[in-house]
C-alpha positions, -999 to 999 in steps of 0.1 A, spaced: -264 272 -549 -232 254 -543 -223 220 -552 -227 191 -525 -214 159 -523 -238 133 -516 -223 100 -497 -245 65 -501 -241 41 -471 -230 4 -476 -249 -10 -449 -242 -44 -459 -201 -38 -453 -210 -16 -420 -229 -42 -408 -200 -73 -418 -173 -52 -403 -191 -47 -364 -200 -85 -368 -163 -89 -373 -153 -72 -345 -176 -81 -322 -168 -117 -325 -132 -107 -318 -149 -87 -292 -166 -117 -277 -140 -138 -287 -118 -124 -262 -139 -124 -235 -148 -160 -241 -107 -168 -237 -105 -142 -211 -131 -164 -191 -120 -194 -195 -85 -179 -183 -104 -171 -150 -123 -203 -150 -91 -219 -152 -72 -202 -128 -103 -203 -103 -100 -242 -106 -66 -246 -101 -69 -224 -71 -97 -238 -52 -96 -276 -68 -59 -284 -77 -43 -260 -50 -68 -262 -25 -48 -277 3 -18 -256 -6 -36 -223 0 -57 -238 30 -24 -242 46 -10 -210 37 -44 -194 51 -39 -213 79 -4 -205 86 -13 -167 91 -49 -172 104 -38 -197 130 -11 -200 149 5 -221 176 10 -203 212 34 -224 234 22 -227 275 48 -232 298 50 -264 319 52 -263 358 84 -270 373 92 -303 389 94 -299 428 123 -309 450 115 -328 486 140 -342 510 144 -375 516 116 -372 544 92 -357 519 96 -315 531 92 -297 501 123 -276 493 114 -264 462 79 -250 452 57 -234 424 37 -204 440 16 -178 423 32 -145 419 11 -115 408 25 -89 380 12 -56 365 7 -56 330 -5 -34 305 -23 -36 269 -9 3 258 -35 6 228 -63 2 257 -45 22 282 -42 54 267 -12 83 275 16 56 287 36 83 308 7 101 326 -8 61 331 24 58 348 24 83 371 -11 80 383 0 35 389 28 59 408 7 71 432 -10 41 443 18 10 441 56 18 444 72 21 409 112 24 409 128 53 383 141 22 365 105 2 364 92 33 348 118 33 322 120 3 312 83 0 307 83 29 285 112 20 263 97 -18 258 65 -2 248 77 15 221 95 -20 208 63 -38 213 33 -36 194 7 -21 212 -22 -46 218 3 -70 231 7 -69 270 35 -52 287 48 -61 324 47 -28 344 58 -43 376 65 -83 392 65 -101 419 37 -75 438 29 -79 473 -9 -88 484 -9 -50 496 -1 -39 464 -28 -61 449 -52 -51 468 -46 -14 468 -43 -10 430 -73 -38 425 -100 -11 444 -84 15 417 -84 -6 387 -116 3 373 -101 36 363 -70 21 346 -84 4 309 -59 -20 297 -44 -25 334 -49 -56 350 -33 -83 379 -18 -114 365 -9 -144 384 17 -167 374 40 -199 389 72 -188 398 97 -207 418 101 -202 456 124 -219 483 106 -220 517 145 -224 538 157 -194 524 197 -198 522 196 -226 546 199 -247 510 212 -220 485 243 -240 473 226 -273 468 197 -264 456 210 -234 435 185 -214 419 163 -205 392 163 -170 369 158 -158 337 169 -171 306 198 -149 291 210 -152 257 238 -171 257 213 -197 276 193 -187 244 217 -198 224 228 -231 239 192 -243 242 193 -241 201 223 -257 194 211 -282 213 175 -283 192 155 -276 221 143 -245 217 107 -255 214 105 -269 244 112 -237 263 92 -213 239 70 -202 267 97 -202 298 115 -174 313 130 -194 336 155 -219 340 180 -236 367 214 -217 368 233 -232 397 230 -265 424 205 -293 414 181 -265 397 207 -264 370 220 -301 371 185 -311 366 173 -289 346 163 -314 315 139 -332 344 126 -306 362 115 -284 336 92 -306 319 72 -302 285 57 -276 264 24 -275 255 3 -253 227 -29 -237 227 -42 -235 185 -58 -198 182 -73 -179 154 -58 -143 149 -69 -115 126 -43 -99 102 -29 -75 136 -19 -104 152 -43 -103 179 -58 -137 191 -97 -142 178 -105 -173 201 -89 -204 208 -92 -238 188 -74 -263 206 -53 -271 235 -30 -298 237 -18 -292 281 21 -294 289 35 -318 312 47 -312 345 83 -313 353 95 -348 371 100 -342 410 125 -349 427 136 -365 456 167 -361 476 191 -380 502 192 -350 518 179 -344 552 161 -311 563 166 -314 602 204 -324 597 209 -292 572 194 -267 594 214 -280 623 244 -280 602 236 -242 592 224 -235 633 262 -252 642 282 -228 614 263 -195 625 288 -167 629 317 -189 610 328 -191 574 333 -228 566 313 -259 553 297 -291 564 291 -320 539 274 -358 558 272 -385 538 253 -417 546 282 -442 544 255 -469 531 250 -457 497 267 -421 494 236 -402 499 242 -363 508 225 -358 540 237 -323 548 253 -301 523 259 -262 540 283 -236 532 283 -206 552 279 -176 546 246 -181 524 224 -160 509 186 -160 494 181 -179 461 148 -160 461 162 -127 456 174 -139 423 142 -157 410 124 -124 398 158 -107 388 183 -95 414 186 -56 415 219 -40 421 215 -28 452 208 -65 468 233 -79 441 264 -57 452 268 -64 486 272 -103 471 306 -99 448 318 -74 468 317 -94 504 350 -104 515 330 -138 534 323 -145 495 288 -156 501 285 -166 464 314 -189 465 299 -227 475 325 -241 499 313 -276 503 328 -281 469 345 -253 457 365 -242 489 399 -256 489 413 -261 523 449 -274 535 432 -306 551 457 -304 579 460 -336 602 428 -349 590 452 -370 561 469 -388 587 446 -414 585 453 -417 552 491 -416 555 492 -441 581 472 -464 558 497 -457 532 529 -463 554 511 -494 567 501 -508 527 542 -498 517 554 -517 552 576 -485 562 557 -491 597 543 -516 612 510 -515 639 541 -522 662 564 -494 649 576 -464 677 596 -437 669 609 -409 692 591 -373 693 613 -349 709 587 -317 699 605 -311 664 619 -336 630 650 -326 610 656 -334 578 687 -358 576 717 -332 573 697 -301 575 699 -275 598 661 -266 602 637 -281 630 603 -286 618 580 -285 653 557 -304 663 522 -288 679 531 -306 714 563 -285 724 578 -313 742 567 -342 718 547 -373 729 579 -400 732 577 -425 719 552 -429 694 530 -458 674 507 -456 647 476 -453 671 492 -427 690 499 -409 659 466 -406 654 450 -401 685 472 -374 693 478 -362 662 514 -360 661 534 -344 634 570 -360 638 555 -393 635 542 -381 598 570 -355 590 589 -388 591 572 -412 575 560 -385 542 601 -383 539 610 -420 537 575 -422 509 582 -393 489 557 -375 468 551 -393 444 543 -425 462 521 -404 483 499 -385 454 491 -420 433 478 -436 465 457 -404 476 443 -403 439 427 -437 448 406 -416 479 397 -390 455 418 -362 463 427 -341 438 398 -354 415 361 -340 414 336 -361 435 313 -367 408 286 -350 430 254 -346 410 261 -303 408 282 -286 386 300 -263 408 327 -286 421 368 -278 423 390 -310 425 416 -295 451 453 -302 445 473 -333 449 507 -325 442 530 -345 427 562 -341 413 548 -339 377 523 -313 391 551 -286 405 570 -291 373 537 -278 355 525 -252 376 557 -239 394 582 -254 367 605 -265 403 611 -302 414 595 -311 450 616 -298 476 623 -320 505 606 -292 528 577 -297 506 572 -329 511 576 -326 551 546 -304 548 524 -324 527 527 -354 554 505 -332 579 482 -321 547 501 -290 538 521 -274 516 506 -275 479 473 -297 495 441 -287 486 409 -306 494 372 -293 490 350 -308 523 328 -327 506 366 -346 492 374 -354 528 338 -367 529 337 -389 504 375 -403 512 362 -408 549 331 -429 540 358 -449 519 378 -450 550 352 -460 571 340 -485 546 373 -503 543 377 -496 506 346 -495 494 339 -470 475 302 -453 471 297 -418 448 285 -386 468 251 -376 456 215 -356 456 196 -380 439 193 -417 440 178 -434 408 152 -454 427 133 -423 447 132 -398 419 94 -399 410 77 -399 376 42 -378 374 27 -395 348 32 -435 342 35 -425 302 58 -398 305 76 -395 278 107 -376 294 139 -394 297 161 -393 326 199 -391 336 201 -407 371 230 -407 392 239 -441 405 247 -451 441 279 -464 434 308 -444 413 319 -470 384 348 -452 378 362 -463 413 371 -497 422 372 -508 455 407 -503 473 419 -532 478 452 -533 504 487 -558 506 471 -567 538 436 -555 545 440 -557 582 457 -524 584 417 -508 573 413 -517 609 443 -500 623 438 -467 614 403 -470 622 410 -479 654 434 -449 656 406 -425 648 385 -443 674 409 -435 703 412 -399 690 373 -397 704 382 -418 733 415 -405 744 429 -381 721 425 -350 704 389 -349 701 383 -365 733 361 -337 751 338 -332 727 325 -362 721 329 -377 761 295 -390 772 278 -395 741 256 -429 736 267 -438 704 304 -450 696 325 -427 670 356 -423 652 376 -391 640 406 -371 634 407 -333 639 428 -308 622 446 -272 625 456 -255 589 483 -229 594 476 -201 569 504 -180 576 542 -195 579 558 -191 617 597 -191 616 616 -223 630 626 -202 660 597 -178 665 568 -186 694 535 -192 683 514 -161 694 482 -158 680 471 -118 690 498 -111 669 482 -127 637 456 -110 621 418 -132 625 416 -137 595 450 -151 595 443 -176 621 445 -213 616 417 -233 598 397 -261 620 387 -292 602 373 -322 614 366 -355 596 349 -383 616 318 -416 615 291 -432 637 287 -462 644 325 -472 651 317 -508 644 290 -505 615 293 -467 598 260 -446 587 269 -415 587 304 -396 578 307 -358 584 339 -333 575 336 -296 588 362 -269 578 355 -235 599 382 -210 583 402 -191 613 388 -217 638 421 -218 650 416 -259 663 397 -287 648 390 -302 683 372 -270 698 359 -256 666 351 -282 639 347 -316 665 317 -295 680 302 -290 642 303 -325 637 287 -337 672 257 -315 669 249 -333 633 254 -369 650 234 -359 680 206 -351 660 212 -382 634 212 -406 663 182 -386 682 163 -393 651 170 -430 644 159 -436 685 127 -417 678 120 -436 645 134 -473 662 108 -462 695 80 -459 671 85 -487 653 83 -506 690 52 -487 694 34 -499 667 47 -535 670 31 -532 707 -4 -515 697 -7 -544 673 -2 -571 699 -26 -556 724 -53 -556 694 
């Protein structure tokens, strides 16, 4: 039997060494738990708020809701400018299933352009697929209804309605109003360096030309948020608060709907512009450049095949001609340079000189003509004037000189912007002989200067420029800024609105009154421009009307005719043909309203422009003898109660 080793058991050691370690044991599970106690209290007692909020932060969220749009009325309270519901097509893609067969079968019931379809498809794979896609905007109430009796059929497909802008005159009002459209990025961009961003987190829209744009910072109004509670896909549980945005501030302008679309009736079939100011304050009353176009088309996003015909017109619809087209203002500155020769005392109200049809410049060859073949003898200031003649001022520009000329016609605005409430305004030329040293690096030739005394040569003014130095005209000096908006009929919606407001003033501070040597000679050239209605150049238009007026017509040569050549206009091209303008004021004695037409190729500002103008004052004054008869009216009804 082999030898075995028999081992004896210290139990007592056995036993100290598991005590041992099991206190270590225990030991660390004590430390381990207070470690978890610990960090469990400074995560739920001591950072409580600080992980609420982060909680918060990704459970809720803010959603921005887009304010309505102030509205626009004229100054008889027609709305111009107005909110209407617009219906769109838009799709959830996780509920609507194959995206591409979808959009076929929507083919079949609504219209859907190759590029609708492509661009839906290529955003939905950008997007994430619970959020809502726009398949198609601006539908029609056919295409509402017809795809509404199929919708049951199409998960994820539904009708939205929204507020989008819409102009009830169409492009009677397109370059005053301007328009509305989508946001772009460089838009993007400006709204953030200007901190503003919030405030248009849940527009599309926004005003990109005319008042739309000018007033943008009223009309648009602001944000407001709705607090919702999302799950960790982003998609909205329910909603926990609302605060509601506030409305846009409507406005109201000077502007008069019946004059406008008798100003846009009048220029039908022309290219040219009308701008009427009320001489007592400088309100616009009619503001129309033809030829116009929809500012609905570009509300929703213009498509290229309505956008093309636009930039690629030779009428340049786009282009607004109350204040961006530059016209030679022809014979409509002799007014002006009478007033001027008058204030210098190169003539007198007394003053004749001899008209033989033509002017030479002291030892030079070359007759400059006059538009009367044979002249008008001898002529004065109000003959001048009345008959428009061009010696008289051929003359009398030679003996100023430019420079004399350009600081005095600065004082009338020319060659400055208006000031008009709209951005899109030129300030025409004024020439000088500082300016033809800068642009053309040539002194001021003495033919130059012949031409600028009829409102040639290197002249430029936009119409609403002749308007506004009319109504100064008219006004004897006074001078009153062109606008949209005056400060005491724009309307607040709420009494606690928070908004703040740049308002145009009546009255232009950066233009004194014009105060004359002798202010008498105000009332000569006025009375000049009266007998042009009366007796002169504009004398068959306005025969027989019942209120008194004043005006000067004008013809713009676009093309040059040599000294020796006969006029013939079926040799010149119609396009070539001479610009009409008209400038004129009602009443004579006690002005209201002041017009200025320019009708490119109208050849004569008495037979083409005058006519413009009469139409507008003929309706003015219809107007004022309805309103003055009602106002009799009621003063009789209340007697006889």
């Amino acid at each position: 039997m082999p030898y075995s080793r028999i081992t004896i058991h210290d139990h007592t050691s056995e036993a100290n060494l598991f005590a041992r370690r099991a206190f270590v044991a225990f030991a660390f599970v004590i430390v381990l738990l207070i470690v978890l106690i610990f960090n469990l209290y400074n995560l739920q007692v001591e950072r409580h708020e600080d992980y609420q909020t982060r909680s918060n932060d990704n459970r809720i969220k803010l959603r921005p809701i887009a304010p309505n749009r102030g509205l626009i009325f004229d100054r008889n309270g027609k709305l111009l400018a107005e909110n209407r519901p617009t219906y769109s097509l838009e799709v959830v893609p996780e509920k609507a299933g194959g995206l591409k067969e979808m959009v076929e079968q929507v083919g079949q019931i609504i219209e859907l352009s190759d590029e609708q379809r492509k661009t839906f498809v290529k955003n939905a794979k950008r997007q994430r697929r619970f959020k809502r896609l726009v398949l198609k905007n601006n539908l029609s109430e056919k295409e509402v209804a017809k795809f509404a009796v199929q919708q049951h059929n199409f998960p994820g497909l539904s009708i939205e309605a929204r507020l989008t802008r819409f102009y009830p005159y169409g492009d009677a009002l397109t370059h005053a109003l301007g328009y509305v459209g989508k946001i772009n990025k460089k838009e993007l961009n400006a709204i953030d360096a200007q901190g503003n961003s919030a405030n248009y987190a849940a527009t599309r829209d926004m005003g990109k030309q005319g008042l739309e744009r000018f007033y943008e910072n009223q009309l648009h109004g602001q944000v407001g948020y709705r607090e919702v509670e999302i799950n960790s896909r982003g998609r909205v549980l329910r909603t926990l608060s609302t605060v509601p945005p506030v409305p846009g501030n409507d406005l109201t302008l000077t502007l008069d709907m019946d004059l406008q679309q008798v100003a846009q009736q009048a220029l039908k079939g022309h290219r040219g512009a009308v701008a009427a100011i009320d001489a007592r304050d400088g309100g616009i009353l009619a503001f129309y450049s033809n030829p116009s176009y929809d500012p609905n088309l570009f509300v929703h996003g213009i498509s290229s095949k309505d956008y093309r015909p636009l930039i690629t017109s030779k009428d340049r619809p786009l282009i607004n001609r109350v204040t961006q087209g530059q016209y030679p203002p022809a014979s409509t500155v002799k007014p002006f340079m009478g007033l001027l020769g008058l204030d210098e005392e190169f003539v007198t109200a007394d003053t004749k000189i001899p008209d033989p049809g033509y002017y030479q410049i002291p030892n030079v060859s070359r007759k400059y003509r006059d538009h009367a073949k044979n002249g008008h003898g001898m002529v004065d200031i109000y003959t001048s004037i009345a008959k428009s003649c061009d010696v008289y001022y051929y003359d009398l520009s030679y003996r100023l000189g430019i420079d004399k000329i350009s600081d005095f016609m600065v004082r009338f605005g020319f060659g400055e912007k208006t000031g008009v409430d709209i951005f899109e305004e030129s300030r025409g030329i004024m020439p000088s002989n500082a300016w033809k040293r800068a642009v053309h690096n040539q002194p001021f030739y003495a033919g130059d200067l012949i031409s600028v005394g009829i409102g040639q040569s290197y002249w430029t003014a936009t119409p609403l420029q002749l308007a506004f130095a009319t109504t100064t005209l008219a006004n004897k000096g006074i001078v009153r800024a062109p606008h949209f908006v005056d400060k005491q009929l724009i309307r607040q919606k709420e009494a606690d609105q928070s908004i703040t407001t740049a308002l145009v003033v009546t009255e232009d501070p950066d233009h004194p009154p014009i105060v004359l040597k002798t202010q008498d000679n105000w009332q000569i050239v006025l009375d000049g421009m009266h007998r042009t209605v009366k007796s002169g150049t504009a004398r068959n238009v306005f025969r027989g009307t019942d209120y008194d007026s004043a005006g000067k017509t004008g013809t713009a040569q676009r093309v040059n005719v040599a000294a020796d050549v006969e006029y013939d206009k079926n040799k010149i091209s119609k396009r070539n043909l001479p610009n009409a303008m008209y400038i004129g004021y009602a009443p004579f004695d006690n002005p209201e309203i002041v017009i200025a037409v320019a009708i490119e190729n109208g050849e004569h500002g008495g037979s083409a422009a005058g006519p413009v103008a009469k139409m507008i004052m003929d309706r003015y004054f219809e107007k004022k003898r309805a309103i003055e008869q009602l106002d009799v009216d009621k003063v009789i009804a209340q007697r006889s109660n």
